[in-house]
DRENSE-81770 format. One line per 5 residues: number of its first residue (from 1); for each residue z, x, y of C-alpha. Coordinates in Angstrom, 2 decimals. Example, Ala and Ser with C-alpha at 12.3 -4.5 7.8 and 13.67 -1.06 7.14 Angstrom:
REM DRENSE-81770
1) 7.80,12.30,-4.50 | 7.14,13.67,-1.06
This chain:
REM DRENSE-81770
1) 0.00,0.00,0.00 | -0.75,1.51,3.36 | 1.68,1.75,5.93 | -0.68,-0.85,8.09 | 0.22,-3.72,4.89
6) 4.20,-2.12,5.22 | 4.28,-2.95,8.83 | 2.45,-6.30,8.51 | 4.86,-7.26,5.61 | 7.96,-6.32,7.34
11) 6.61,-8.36,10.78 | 6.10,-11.21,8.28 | 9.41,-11.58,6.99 | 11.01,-10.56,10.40 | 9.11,-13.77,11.55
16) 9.72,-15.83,8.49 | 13.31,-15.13,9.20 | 13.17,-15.85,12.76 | 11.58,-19.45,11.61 | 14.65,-20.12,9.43
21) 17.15,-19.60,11.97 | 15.24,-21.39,14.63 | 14.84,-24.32,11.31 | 18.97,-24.33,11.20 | 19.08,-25.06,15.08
26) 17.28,-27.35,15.05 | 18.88,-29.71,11.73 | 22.33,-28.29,14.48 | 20.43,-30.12,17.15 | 19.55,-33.24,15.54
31) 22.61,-33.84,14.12 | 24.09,-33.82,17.67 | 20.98,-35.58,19.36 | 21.66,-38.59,16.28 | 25.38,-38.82,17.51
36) 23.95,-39.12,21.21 | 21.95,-41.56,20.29 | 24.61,-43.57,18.08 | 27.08,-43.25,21.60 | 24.18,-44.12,23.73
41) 23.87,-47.13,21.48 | 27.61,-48.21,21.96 | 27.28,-47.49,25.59 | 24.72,-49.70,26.07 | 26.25,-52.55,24.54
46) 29.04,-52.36,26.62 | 27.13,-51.84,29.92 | 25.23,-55.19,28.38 | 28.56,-56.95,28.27 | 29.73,-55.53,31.26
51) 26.81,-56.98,33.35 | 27.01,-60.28,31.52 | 30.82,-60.18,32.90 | 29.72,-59.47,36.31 | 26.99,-62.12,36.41
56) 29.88,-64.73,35.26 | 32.26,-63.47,37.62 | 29.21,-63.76,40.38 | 28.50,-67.56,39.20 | 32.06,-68.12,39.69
61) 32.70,-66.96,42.69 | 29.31,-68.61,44.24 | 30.50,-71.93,42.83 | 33.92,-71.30,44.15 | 32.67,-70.69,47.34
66) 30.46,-73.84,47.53 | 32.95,-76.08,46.43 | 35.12,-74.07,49.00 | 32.34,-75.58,51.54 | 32.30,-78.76,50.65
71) 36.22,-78.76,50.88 | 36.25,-77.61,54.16 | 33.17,-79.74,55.35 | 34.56,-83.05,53.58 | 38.14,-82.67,55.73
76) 36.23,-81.91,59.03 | 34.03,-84.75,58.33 | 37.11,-86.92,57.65 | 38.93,-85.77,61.12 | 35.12,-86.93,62.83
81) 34.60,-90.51,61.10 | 38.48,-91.50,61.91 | 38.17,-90.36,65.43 | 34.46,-92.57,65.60 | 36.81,-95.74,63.77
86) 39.79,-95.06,66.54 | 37.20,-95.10,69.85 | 35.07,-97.73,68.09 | 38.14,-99.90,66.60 | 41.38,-98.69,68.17
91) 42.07,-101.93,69.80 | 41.86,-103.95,66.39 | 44.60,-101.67,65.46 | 46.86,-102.91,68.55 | 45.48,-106.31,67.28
96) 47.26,-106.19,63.70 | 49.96,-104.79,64.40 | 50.71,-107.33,66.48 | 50.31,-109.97,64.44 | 53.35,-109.97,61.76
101) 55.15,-108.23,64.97 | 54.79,-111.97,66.72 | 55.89,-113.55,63.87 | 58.97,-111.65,63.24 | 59.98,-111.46,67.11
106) 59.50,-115.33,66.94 | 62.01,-115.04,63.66 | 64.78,-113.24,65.59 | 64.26,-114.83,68.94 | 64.79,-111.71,71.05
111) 61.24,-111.76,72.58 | 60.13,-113.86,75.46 | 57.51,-116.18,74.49 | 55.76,-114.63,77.68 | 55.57,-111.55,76.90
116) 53.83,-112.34,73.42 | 51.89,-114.70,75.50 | 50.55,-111.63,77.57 | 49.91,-109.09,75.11 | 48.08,-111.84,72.62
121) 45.83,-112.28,76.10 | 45.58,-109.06,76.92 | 43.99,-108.22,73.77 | 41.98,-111.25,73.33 | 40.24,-109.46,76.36
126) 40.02,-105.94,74.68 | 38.78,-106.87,71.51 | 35.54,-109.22,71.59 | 34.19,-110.88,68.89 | 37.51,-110.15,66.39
131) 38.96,-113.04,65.08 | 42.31,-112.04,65.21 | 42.59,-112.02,68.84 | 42.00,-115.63,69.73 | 44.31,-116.62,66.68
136) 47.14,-114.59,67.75 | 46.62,-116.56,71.36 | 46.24,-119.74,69.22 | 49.56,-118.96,67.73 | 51.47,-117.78,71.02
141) 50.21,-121.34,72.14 | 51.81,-123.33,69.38 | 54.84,-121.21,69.86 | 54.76,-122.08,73.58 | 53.92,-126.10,72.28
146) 50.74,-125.83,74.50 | 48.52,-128.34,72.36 | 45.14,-127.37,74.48 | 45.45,-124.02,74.31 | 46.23,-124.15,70.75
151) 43.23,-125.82,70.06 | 41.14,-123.86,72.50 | 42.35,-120.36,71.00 | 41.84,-122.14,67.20 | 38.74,-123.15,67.80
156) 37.46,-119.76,68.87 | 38.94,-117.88,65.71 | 37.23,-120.07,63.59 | 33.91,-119.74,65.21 | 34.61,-115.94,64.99
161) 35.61,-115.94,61.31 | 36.42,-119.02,59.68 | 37.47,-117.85,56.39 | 40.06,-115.58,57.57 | 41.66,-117.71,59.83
166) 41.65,-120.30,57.47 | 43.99,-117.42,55.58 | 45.89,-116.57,58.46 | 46.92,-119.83,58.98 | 47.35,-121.04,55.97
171) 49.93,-118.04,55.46 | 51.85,-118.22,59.04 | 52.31,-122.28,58.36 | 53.64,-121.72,54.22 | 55.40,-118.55,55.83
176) 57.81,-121.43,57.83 | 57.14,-123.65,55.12 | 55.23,-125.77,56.20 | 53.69,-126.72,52.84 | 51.59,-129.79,53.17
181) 49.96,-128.06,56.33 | 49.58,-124.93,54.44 | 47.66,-126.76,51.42 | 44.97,-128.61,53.56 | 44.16,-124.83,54.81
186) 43.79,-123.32,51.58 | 41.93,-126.25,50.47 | 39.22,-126.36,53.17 | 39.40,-122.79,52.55 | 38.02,-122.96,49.07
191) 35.49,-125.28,49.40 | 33.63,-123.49,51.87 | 33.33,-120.60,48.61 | 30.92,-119.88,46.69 | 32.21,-117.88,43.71
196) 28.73,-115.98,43.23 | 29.54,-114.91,47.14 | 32.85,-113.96,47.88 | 33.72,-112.22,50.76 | 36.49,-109.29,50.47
201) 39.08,-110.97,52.21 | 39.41,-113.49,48.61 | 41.82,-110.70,47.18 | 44.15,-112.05,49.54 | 44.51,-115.22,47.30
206) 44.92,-112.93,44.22 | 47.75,-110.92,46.01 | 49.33,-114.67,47.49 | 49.02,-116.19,43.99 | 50.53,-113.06,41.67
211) 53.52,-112.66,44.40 | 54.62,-116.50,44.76 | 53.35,-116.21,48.22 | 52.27,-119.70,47.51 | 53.86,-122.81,46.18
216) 53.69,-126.39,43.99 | 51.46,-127.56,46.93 | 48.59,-124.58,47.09 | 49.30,-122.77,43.36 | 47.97,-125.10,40.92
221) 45.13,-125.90,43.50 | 43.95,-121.97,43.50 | 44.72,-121.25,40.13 | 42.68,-124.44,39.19 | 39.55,-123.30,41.59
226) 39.69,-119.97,40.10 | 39.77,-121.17,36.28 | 36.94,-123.49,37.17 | 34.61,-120.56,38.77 | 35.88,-118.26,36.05
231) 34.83,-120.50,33.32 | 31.12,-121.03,35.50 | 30.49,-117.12,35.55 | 31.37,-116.31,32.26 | 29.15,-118.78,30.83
236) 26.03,-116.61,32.46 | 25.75,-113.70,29.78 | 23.89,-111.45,32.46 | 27.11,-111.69,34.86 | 29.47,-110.74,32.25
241) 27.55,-108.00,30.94 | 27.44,-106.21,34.22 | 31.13,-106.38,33.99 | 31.52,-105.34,30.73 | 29.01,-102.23,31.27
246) 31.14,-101.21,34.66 | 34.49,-101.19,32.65 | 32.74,-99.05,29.84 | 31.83,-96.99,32.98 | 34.82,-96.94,34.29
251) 36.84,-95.88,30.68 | 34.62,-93.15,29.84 | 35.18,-91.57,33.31 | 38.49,-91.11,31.89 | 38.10,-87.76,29.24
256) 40.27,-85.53,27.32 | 38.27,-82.04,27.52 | 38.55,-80.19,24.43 | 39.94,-77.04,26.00 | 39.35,-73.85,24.56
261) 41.80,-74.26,21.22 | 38.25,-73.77,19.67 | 36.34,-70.19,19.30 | 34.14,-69.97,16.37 | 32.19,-73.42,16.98
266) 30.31,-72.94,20.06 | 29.42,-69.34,19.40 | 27.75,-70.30,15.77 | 26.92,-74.04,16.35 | 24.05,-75.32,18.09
271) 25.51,-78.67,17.52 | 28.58,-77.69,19.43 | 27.45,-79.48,22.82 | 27.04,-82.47,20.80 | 30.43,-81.92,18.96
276) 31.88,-81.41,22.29 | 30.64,-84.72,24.24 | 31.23,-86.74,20.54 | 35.17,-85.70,20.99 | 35.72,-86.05,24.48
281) 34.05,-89.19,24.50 | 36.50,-90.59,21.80 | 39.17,-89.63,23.82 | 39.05,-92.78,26.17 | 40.51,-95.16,23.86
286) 44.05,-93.45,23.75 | 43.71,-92.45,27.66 | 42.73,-95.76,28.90 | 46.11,-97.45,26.83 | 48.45,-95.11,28.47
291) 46.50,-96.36,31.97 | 47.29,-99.86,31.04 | 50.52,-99.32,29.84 | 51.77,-97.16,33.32 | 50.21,-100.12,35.43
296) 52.46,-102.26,33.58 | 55.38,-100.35,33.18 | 58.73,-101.23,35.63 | 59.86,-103.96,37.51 | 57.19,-105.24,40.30
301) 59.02,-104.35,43.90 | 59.15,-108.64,45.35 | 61.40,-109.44,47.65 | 63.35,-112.94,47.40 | 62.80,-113.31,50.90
306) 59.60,-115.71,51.75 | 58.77,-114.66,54.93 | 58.87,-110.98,53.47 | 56.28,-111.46,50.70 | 54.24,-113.64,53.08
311) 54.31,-110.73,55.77 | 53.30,-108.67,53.14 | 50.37,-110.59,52.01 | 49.20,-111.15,56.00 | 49.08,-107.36,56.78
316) 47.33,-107.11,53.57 | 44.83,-109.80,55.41 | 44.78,-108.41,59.01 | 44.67,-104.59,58.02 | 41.44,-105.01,55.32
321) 38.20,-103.89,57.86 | 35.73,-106.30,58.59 | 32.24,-106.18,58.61 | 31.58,-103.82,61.69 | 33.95,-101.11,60.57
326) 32.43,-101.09,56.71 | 29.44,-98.09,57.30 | 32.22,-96.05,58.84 | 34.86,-97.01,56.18 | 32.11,-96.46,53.58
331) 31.48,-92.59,54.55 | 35.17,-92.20,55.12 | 36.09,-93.55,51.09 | 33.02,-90.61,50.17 | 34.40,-88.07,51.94
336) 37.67,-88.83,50.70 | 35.94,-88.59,47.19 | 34.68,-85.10,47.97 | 38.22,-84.35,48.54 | 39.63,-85.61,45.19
341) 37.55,-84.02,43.53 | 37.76,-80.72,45.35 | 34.60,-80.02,46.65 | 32.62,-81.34,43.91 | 30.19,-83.17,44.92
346) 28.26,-84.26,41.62 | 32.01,-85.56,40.97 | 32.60,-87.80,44.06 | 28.93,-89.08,43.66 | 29.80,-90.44,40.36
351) 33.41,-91.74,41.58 | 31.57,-93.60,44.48 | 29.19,-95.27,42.15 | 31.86,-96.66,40.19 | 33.43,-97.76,43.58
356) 30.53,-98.79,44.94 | 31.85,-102.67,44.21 | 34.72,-102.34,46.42 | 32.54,-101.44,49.48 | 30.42,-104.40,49.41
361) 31.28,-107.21,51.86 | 30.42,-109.99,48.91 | 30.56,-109.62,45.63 | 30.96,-112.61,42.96 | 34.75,-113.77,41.79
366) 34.48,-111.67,38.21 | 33.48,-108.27,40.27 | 36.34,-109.40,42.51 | 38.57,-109.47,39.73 | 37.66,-106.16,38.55
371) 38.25,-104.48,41.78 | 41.41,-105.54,42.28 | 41.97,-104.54,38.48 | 40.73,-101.05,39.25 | 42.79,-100.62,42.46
376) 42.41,-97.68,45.19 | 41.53,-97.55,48.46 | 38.63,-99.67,48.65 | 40.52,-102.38,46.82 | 43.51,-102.73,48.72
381) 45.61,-104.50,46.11 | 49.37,-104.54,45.24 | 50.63,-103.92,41.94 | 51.17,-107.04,41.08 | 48.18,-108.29,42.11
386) 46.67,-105.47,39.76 | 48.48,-106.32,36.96 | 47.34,-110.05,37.33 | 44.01,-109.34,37.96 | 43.76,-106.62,34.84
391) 45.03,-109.16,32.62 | 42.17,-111.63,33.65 | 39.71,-108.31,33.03 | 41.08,-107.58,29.65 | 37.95,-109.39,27.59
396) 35.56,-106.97,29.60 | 37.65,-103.80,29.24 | 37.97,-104.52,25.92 | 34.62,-105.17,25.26 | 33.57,-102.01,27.34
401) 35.93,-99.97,25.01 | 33.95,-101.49,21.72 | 30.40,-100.11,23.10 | 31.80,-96.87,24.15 | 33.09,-96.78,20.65
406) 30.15,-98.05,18.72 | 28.16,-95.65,20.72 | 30.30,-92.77,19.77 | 30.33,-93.45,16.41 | 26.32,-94.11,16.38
411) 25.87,-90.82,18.21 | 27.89,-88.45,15.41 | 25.18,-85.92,13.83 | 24.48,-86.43,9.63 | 24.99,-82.89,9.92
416) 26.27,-79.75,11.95 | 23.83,-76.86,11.88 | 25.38,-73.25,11.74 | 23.09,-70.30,13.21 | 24.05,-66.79,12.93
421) 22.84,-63.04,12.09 | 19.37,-64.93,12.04 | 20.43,-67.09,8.75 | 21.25,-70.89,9.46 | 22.35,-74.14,7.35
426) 23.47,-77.60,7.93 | 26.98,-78.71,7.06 | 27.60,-82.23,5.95 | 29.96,-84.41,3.82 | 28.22,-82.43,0.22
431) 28.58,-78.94,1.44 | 30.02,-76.22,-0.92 | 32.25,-73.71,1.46 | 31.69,-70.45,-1.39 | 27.77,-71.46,-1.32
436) 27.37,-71.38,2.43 | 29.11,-68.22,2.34 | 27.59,-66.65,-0.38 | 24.31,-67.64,1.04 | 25.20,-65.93,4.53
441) 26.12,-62.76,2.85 | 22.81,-62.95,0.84 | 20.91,-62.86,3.28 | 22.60,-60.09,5.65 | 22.53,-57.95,2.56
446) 18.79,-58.53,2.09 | 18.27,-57.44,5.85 | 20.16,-54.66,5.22 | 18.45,-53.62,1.68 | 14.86,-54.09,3.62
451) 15.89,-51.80,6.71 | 17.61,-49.00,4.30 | 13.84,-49.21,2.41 | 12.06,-49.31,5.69 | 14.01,-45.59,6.29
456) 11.49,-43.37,3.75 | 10.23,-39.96,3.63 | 6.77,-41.10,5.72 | 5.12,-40.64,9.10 | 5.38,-37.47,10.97
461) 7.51,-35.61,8.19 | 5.06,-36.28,5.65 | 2.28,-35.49,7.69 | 3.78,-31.94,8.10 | 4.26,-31.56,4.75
466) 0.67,-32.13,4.29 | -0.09,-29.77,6.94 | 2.24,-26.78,5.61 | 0.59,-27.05,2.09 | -2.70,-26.80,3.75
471) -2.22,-24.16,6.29 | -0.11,-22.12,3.15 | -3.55,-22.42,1.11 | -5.61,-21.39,4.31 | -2.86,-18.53,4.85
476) -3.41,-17.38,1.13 | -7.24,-17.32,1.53 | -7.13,-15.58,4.72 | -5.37,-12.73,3.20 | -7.46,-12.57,0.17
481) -9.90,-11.99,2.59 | -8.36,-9.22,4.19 | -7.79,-11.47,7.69 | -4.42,-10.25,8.14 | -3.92,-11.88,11.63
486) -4.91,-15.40,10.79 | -2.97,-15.30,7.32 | 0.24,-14.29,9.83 | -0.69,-16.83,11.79 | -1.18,-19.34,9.52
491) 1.99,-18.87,7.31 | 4.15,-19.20,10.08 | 2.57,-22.49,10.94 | 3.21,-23.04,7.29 | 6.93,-22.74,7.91
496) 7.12,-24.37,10.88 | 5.77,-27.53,9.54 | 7.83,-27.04,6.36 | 10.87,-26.45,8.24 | 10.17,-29.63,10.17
501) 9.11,-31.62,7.41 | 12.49,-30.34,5.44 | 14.14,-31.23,8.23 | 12.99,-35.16,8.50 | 13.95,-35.54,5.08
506) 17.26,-34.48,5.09 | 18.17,-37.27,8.03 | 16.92,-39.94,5.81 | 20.09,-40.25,3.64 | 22.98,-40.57,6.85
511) 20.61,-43.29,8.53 | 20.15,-44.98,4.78 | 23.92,-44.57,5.13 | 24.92,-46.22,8.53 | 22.62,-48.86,8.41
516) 24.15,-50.14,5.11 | 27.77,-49.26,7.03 | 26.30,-51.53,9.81 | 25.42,-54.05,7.41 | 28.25,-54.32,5.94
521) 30.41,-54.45,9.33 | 27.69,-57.38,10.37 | 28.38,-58.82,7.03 | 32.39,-58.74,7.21 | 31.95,-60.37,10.42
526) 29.59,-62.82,10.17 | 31.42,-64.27,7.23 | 34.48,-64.66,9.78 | 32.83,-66.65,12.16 | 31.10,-68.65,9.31
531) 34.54,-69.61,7.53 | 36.28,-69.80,11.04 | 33.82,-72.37,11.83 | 34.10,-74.58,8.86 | 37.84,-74.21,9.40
536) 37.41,-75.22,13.31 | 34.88,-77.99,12.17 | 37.27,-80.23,9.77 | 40.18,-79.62,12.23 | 37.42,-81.43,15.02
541) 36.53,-84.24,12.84 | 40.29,-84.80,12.05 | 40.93,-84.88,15.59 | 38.10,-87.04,16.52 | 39.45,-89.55,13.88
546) 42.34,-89.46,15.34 | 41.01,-90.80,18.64 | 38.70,-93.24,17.40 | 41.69,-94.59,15.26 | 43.33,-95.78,19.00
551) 40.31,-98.00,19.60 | 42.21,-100.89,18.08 | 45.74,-100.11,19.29 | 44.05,-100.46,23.16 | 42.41,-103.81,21.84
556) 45.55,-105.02,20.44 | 47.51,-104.56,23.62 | 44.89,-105.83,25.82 | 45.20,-109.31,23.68 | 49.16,-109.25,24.43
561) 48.09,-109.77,28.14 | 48.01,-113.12,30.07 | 47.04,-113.45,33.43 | 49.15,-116.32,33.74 | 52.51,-114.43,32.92
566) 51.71,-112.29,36.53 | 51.48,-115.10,38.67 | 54.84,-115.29,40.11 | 57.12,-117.91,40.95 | 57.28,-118.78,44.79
571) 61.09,-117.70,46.04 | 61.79,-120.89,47.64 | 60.45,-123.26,44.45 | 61.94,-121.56,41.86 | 63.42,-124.08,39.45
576) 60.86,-125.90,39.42 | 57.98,-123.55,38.89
């Protein structure tokens, strides 16, 4: 061998040596570059879940902020609309409160009759068009005995409003019973009504009848009017309905929400919206009985005095708005909805909607009844009144219960579908727990057995194995030849290519292994959430159940009411009621 071949020899293997120590940094490198990529991995997912907090937290706080708005908005609003009522309708104000303060001056004697002579006068002049006015200067007249004036003053309320005076005065002559004089009021009173028409002012008879404002003379006439148009209206299907429908309204504004006792359903549930509304919806029955129950609970504050209970029934009658105060009174009861509901306005939409009834200046006798059943502002009822008038309601809440719980019932799914890992099945009534699992775990351990075979020796490792054999054939050849260069050249691609190649297919069995870890973590958890949410569903339908199961308590109380047990006895008549 020459010493050219010795030198070219020894370069080889000084080369070939170089390539294996340059082949062991690099398997050093990629072992570190696979745990980069592994922490990368983890890193990502929690910037993922990170940003998913933030853009909660940024939902929040926008929402916060508008219903902040609103808030803030709603009470200005409110300060506005009662300063437009006091310049607009101040003096009707001065009017009412004068009107049970006449009465109970007159009582005690210690005010001259001129003096309520000049203020009744004084306001008759302030206040155009109210009604109020020229009665209180009809009754400083008959106070005074001045017949014309009387008559004068009378004559003028009525033309103004002849239903409420009718009231008025029907109330100031049974206040001093005056009974007989009292009765041909009332009476001329109720024929002018129409019970498809009634004006607001009517629950004043409700409050006068379920107090004992009235007596033998005037109680069996109302009650007898309001039997006969009750019996008229319900007859008309169409009516009732519409009562019916706003009661079932009304009850399922009242919800339990489900909280957030349950965690597995609405992550692996698509059904879980529907699971959600199907609970809280059957939560009305039970809510809607402890209502009734608190509206009905304790001793009804009456006092034994007449004139008291009358006096409370005629600032009942003076205070309600009338007709040119209603647009303002209206926007006032919304923004006081807003309010309620703090800021939400979606909320006080749907509140006003269902209040919408007590707003309008004429609604027929069975809506009547089922505003003064459903109380509030717009309603302006006692609680006695409410109880009376609740008991008279009880077919239609009843009935509005029934629909809410037939359509509860109707809307529960045949089945609940579960959805996770990419596998999903429908529970029902025939479904075998240890099948749905075994199923689940089936089929994560078939991803994972088809991504551990996806990881073979292929691709760019193969291809430079290929390319080392040839170049090691080409490098043989070459030196046969005598091309000592290119067979250098040539075997050191050789190595490269090798080394690389040995090097891909070492990494193949610690990925084969963390993907089956991975699928086995995936696997241990998935089957958590699956079992969790079998476990949360029968707890759900146990509970729902247990809601629906109230349905008939509520009906069965509702029959134990009687609007005639809440129509009190009239202080005065007592033995005799």
């Amino acid at each position: 061998m020459t010493d050219a071949n010795t030198r070219l020899l020894h370069n080889l293997n000084r080369s070939m040596g170089r390539v294996e120590t340059t082949q062991v940094a690099l398997q050093q490198q990629q072992g570190v570059l696979q745990q980069q990529v592994g922490q990368l991995g983890v890193t990502q997912d929690q910037t993922r879940t990170e940003l998913l907090g933030l853009r909660h937290q940024f939902d929040e706080y926008l929402r916060r902020d508008e219903l902040r708005h609103n808030l803030q908005v709603a009470h200005t609003e409110i300060v506005r609309v009662r300063q437009e009522l006091d310049t607009k309708f101040g003096h009707f104000g001065s009017v009412r409160r004068l009107a049970t303060g006449t009465l109970q001056a007159l009582d005690v004697g210690i005010v001259a009759q001129s003096t309520m002579t000049q203020l009744s006068e004084e306001l008759m002049l302030l206040t155009p068009q109210y009604w109020l006015a020229p009665a209180l200067v009809a009754l400083a007249a008959w106070i005074r005995d001045e017949p014309l004036l009387a008559k004068q003053a009378l004559d003028e309320a009525t033309h103004r409003d002849n239903d409420k005076t009718s009231l008025f005065f029907a109330l100031v002559l049974r206040r001093h019973q005056r009974n007989e004089a009292s009765a041909r009021w009332l009476r001329q009173y109720a024929a002018r009504q129409d019970p498809a028409k009634l004006s607001r002012e009517f629950t004043v008879i409700l409050d006068a009848v379920s107090t004992g404002a009235f007596g033998h003379e005037s109680k069996p006439l109302l009650m007898g009017q309001m039997g006969e148009w009750y019996d008229r209206l319900t007859e008309d299907q169409a009516t009732v309905d519409s009562q019916v429908d706003r009661w079932a309204r009304i009850l399922d504004q009242e919800r339990l929400p489900i909280g957030s006792r349950y965690t597995a359903l609405p992550v692996i549930s698509p059904t879980w919206p529907r699971l959600k509304e199907l609970y809280e919806g059957a939560t009305v029955h039970g809510l809607a009985e402890q209502r009734l129950r608190s509206i009905f609970t304790g001793p009804v504050p009456v006092s034994d005095d007449l004139r008291e209970r009358v006096d409370e029934i005629l600032t009942s009658l003076v205070t309600g708005y009338d007709l040119e105060e209603a647009p303002l009174r209206r926007e006032e009861g919304e923004l006081q909805a807003i309010v309620k509901a703090e800021g939400d306005k979606d909320a006080a939409a749907k509140a006003m909607r269902l209040a919408d009834p007590a707003y309008e200046s004429a609604v027929d006798f069975l809506t009547l009844i089922s505003n003064a059943a459903v109380g509030g502002n717009g309603a302006g009822t006692s609680p006695g009144t409410r109880r009376f008038a609740v008991a008279l309601a009880k077919d239609w809440i009843g009935q509005g219960a029934g629909r809410l719980e037939a359509a509860n019932v109707a809307a529960a799914p045949q089945g609940v579908e579960f959805a996770l890992e990419g596998w999903s099945a429908v529970v029902d009534g025939s479904t075998d727990e240890t099948a749905l699992v075994a199923g689940l775990a089936q089929h994560i351990d078939t991803q994972t057995a088809q991504a551990v075979a996806a990881v073979k020796f292929g691709g760019g490792p193969l291809a430079a194995a290929v390319g080392a054999a040839i170049a090691t054939l080409f490098a043989l050849s070459a030196a046969l030849a005598g091309i000592v260069g290119l067979a250098v050249f040539l075997l050191i691609a050789a190595v490269v290519a090798g080394g690389g190649s040995a090097l891909g297919a070492r990494g193949l069995k610690p990925r084969r292994l963390e993907l089956r870890r991975q699928g086995e973590q995936r696997k241990a958890i998935a089957l958590d959430q699956l079992r969790g949410g079998i476990a949360e569903l029968v707890d759900l339908r146990a509970e729902w159940e247990g809601q629906l199961a109230l349905a008939p308590r509520l009906r069965q109380y509702l029959d134990t009411l009687t609007g005639a047990a809440f129509a009190a006895p009239a202080p005065d008549q007592k033995r005799g009621a």
